[in-house]
C-alpha positions, 0 to 999 in steps of 0.5 A, spaced: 500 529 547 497 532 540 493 538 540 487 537 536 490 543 531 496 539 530 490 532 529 486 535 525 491 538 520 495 532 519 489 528 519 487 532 513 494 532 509 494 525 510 488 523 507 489 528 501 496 525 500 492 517 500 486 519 496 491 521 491 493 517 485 500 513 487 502 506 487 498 504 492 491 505 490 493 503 484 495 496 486 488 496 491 485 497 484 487 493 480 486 487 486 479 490 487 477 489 480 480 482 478 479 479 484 473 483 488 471 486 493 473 483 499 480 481 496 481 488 494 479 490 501 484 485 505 488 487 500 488 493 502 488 493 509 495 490 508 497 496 504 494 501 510 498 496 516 504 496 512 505 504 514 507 500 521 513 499 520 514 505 517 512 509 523 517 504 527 523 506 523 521 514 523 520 514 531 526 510 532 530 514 527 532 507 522 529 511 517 534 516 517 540 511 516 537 509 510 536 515 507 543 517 509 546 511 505 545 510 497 547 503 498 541 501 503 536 505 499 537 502 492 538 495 495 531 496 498 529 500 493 530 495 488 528 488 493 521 493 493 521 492 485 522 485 484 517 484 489 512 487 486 514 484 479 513 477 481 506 479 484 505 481 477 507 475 474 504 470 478 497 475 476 500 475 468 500 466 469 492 467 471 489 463 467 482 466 470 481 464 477 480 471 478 473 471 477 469 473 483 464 467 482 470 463 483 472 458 489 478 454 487 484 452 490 488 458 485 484 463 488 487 467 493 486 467 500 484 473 504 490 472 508 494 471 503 492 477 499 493 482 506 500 479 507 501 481 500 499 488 501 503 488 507 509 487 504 508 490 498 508 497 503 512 494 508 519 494 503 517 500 499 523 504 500 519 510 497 514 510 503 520 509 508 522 517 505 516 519 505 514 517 512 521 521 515 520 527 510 512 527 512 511 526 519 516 530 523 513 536 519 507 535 524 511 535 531 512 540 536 518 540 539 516 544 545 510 539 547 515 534 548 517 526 547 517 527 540 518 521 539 512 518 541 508 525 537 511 521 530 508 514 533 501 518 534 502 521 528 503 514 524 498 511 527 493 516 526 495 516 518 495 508 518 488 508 521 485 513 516 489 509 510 486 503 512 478 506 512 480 509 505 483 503 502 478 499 505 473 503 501 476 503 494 477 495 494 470 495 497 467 500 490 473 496 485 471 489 487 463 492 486 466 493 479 470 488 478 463 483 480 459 487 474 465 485 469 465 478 471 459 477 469 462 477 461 465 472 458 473 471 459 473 477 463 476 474 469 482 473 465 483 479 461 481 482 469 488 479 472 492 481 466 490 488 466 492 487 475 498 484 473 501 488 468 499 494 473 504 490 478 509 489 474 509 497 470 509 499 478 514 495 479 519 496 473 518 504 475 520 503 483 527 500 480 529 504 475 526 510 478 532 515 483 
């Protein structure tokens, strides 16, 4: 279906575009750092899977729909951005359990840190528009089921994503271990991830 030029050089533009600085690799960051390794790995695989839904939306065309309607993009724009600040704020009430070295109750669970990161990408109405501005660039139409070319594409950008997101909460944790080891780090740690979350969150709001 795809041809391995047409791979190939959206494979290159899509780990360009995901290794480059955005919300995302920051929030995979931030959770990394204050809640470590792992946690920011799983954290981060949501965020990559969270492109699924997008792939859906662009091939069965929903995405159109919402671009074409401010109503719906601001609506979801904003459910977006509140999401975002009320991971922030729970981040912010920490009162330290982010530390690496810690096993209690209020610690996040891997599954519950995937489906944060999940959501959190899943509901970003700027991912929608990019995914219906970036994917179909990369579609022949005379090969044909361009339908089926943009869900290859999705998939192909959703896996790349998850190797690289995985690798940045894997080396985020690492220094998020090495900071735990210092006294009220923990704290200061979830302070800085929540204030992240809640400034992305704010800007994605007020943003056009």
């Amino acid at each position: 279906m795809l041809t391995i030029e047409q791979t190939f050089g959206f494979l290159a533009a899509a780990m360009l575009i995901t290794v480059s600085p955005g919300p995302d690799n920051m929030m995979v960051l931030g959770t990394g750092i204050s809640k470590g390794r792992l946690r920011g790995m799983a954290f981060g695989l949501g965020c990559a899977l969270g492109c699924l839904s997008h792939t859906l939306l662009a091939t069965i065309g929903v995405s159109a729909l919402i671009a074409a309607s401010p109503l719906a993009f601001t609506a979801l724009k904003v459910a977006g951005g509140l999401y975002l600040v009320w991971l922030g704020l729970q981040a912010l009430r920490s009162r330290g359990g982010a530390r690496t070295a810690s096993a209690g109750g209020s610690e996040d669970s891997l599954s519950s840190l995937f489906a944060k990161g999940l959501l959190a990408n899943a509901i970003n109405p700027k991912v929608v528009l990019f995914f219906l501005s970036f994917l179909p660039q990369f579609v022949v139409p005379a090969h044909g089921h361009a339908n089926l070319q943009t869900a290859a594409l999705g998939l192909i950008f959703t896996a790349q994503a998850a190797v690289l997101f995985g690798l940045l909460g894997f080396f985020s944790g690492a220094v998020g271990q090495w900071l735990a080891r210092r006294p009220s780090a923990g704290m200061w740690l979830d302070r800085v991830a929540g204030g992240i979350f809640v400034a992305l969150g704010l800007k994605l709001i007020v943003s056009r």
